[in-house]
DOPAZA-612228 format. One record per residue: x, y, z of N, C-alpha, C, CB in turn; residue number from 1. Coordinates in nm, 3 decimals. Glycine has a CB too. Example, Ala and Ser with C-alpha at 12.3 -4.5 7.8 and 13.67 -1.06 7.14 Angstrom:
# residues 2
  n_east n_north    n_up ca_east ca_north   ca_up  c_east c_north    c_up cb_east cb_north   cb_up   n
   1.319  -0.569   0.780   1.230   -0.450   0.780   1.320  -0.330   0.780   1.131   -0.447   0.905   1
   1.285  -0.225   0.708   1.367   -0.106   0.714   1.290   0.003   0.787   1.408   -0.060   0.572   2
This chain:
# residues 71
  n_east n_north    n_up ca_east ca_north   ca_up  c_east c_north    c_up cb_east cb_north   cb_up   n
   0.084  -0.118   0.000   0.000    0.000   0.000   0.088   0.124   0.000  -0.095    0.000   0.122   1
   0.013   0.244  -0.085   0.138    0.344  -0.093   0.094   0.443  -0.021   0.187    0.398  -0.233   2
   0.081   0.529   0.044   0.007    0.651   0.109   0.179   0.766   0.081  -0.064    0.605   0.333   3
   0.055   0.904   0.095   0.149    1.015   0.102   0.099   1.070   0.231   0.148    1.122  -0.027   4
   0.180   1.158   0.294   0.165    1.254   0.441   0.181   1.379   0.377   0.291    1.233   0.580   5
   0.071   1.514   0.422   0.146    1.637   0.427   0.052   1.652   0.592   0.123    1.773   0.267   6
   0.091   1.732   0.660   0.111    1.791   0.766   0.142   1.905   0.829   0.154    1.750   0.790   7
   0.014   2.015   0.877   0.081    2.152   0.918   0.001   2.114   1.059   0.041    2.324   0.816   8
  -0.005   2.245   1.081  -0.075    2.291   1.230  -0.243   2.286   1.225  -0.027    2.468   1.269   9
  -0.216   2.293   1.122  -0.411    2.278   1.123  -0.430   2.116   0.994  -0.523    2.504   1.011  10
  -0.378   2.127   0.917  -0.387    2.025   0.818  -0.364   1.882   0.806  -0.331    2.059   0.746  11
  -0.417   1.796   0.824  -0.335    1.644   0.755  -0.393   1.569   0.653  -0.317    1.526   0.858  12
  -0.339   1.597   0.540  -0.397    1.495   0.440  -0.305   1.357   0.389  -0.427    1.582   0.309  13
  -0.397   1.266   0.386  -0.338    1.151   0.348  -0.400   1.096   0.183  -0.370    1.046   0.476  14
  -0.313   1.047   0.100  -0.352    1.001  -0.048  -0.317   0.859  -0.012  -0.261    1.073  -0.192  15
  -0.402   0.798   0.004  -0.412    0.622   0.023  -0.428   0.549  -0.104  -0.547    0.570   0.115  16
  -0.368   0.472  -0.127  -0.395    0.361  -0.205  -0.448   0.239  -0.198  -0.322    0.338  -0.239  17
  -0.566   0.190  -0.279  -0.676    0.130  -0.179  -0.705  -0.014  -0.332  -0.860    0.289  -0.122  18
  -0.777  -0.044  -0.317  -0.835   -0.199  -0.425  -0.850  -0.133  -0.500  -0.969   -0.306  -0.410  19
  -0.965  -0.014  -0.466  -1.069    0.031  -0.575  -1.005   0.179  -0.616  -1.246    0.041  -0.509  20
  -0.923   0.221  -0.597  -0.866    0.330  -0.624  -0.785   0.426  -0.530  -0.953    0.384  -0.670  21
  -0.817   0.548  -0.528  -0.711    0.613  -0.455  -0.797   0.727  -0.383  -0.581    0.670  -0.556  22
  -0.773   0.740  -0.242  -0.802    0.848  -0.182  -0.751   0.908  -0.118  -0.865    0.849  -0.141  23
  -0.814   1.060  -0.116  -0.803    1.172  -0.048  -0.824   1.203   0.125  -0.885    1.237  -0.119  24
  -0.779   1.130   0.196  -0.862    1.183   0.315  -0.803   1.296   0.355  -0.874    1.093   0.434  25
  -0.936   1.379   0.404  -0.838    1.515   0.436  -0.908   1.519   0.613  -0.884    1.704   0.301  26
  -0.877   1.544   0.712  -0.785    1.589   0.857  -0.824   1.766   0.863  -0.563    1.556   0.831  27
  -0.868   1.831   0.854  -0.905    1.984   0.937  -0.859   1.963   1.076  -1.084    2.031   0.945  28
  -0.867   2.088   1.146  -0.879    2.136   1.265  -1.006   2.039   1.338  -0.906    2.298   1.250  29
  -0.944   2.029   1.413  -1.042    1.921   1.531  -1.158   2.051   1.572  -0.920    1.844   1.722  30
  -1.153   2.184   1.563  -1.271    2.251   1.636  -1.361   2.273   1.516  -1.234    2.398   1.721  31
  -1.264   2.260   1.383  -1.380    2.298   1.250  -1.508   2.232   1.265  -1.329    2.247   1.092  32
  -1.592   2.313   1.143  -1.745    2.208   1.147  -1.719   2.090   1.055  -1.904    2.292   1.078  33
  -1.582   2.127   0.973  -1.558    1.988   0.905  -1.463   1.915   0.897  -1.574    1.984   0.804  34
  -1.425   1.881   1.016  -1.342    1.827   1.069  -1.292   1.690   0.998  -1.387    1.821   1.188  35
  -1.385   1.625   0.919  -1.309    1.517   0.867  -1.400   1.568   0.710  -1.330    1.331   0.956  36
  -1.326   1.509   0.600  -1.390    1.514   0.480  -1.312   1.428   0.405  -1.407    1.645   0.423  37
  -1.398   1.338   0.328  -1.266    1.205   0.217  -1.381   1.226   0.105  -1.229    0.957   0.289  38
  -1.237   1.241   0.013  -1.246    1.230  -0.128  -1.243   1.115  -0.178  -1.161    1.290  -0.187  39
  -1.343   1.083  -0.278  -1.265    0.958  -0.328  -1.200   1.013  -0.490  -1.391    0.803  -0.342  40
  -1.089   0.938  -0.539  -1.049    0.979  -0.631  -1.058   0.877  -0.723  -0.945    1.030  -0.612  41
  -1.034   0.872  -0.879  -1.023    0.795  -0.969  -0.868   0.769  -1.009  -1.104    0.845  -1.065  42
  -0.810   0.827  -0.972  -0.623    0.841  -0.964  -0.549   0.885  -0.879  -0.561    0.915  -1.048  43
  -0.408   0.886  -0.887  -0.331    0.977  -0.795  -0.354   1.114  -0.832  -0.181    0.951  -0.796  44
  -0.299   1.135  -0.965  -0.320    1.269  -1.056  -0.430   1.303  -0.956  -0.369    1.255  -1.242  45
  -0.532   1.316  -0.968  -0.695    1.354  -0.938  -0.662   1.355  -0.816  -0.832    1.254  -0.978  46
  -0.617   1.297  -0.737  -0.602    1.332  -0.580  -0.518   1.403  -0.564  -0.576    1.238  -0.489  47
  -0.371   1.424  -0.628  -0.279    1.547  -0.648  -0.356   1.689  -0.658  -0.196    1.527  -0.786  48
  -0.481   1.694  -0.758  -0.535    1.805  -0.834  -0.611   1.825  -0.775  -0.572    1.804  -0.952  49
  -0.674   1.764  -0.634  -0.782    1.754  -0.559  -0.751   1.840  -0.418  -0.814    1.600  -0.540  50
  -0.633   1.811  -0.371  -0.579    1.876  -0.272  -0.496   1.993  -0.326  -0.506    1.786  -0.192  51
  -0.452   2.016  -0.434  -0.440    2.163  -0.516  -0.479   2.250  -0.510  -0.459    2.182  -0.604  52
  -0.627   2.210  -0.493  -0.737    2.316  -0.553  -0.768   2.352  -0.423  -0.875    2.263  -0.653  53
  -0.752   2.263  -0.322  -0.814    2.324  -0.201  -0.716   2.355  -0.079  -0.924    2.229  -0.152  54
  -0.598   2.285  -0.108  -0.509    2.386   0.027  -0.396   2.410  -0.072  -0.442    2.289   0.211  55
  -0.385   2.409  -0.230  -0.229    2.453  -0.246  -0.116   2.371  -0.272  -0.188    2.509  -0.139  56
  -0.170   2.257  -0.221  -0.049    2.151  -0.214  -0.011   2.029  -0.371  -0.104    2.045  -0.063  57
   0.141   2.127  -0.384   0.110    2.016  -0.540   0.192   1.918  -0.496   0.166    2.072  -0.722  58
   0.213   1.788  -0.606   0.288    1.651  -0.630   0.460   1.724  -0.596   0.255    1.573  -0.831  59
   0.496   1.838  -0.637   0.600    1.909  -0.671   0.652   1.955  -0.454   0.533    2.065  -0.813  60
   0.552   1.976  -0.446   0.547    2.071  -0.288   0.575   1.948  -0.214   0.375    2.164  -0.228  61
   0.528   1.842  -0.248   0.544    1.673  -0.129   0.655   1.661  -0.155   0.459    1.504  -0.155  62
   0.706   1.656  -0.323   0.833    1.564  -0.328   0.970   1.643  -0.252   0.869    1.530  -0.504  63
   0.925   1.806  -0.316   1.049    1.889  -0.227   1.051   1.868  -0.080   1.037    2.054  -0.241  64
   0.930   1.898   0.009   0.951    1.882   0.173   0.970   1.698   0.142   0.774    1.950   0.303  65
   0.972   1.650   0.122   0.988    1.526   0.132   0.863   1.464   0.265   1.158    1.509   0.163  66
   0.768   1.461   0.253   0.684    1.441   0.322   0.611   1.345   0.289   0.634    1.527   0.341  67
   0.647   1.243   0.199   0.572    1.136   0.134   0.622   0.990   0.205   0.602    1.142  -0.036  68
   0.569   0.870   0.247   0.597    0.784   0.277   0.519   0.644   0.224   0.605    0.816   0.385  69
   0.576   0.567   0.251   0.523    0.411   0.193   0.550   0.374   0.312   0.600    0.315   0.061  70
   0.422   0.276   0.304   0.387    0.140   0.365   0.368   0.040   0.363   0.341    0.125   0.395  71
């Protein structure tokens, strides 16, 4: 299974790799009203372009902090 980590003070998203495809789970602030929210994706791409659009974070931004891991 392959997963990626990014990680701030308010943020944690994870890109899981799963049977049926690939997801997004995204991690908010524990006081938000949306504290948990999962994407499902049809690719990595699409989960790359998914968390892009909404905090900023490209394929380019993981590989530099090096914040990506396997499992």
């Amino acid at each position: 299974m392959l997963k990626f980590l990014y990680k701030n003070e308010f943020i944690k998203l994870i890109i899981e790799e799963d049977v049926i495809g690939f997801y997004l789970i995204v991690y908010k602030d524990p006081y938000s009203e949306t504290s948990n929210q999962d994407y499902l994706t049809d690719s990595l791409e699409d989960a790359f372009q998914k968390s892009e659009e909404g905090f900023g974070i490209t394929k380019e931004n993981w590989v530099s902090q090096n914040i990506s891991l396997q499992t």
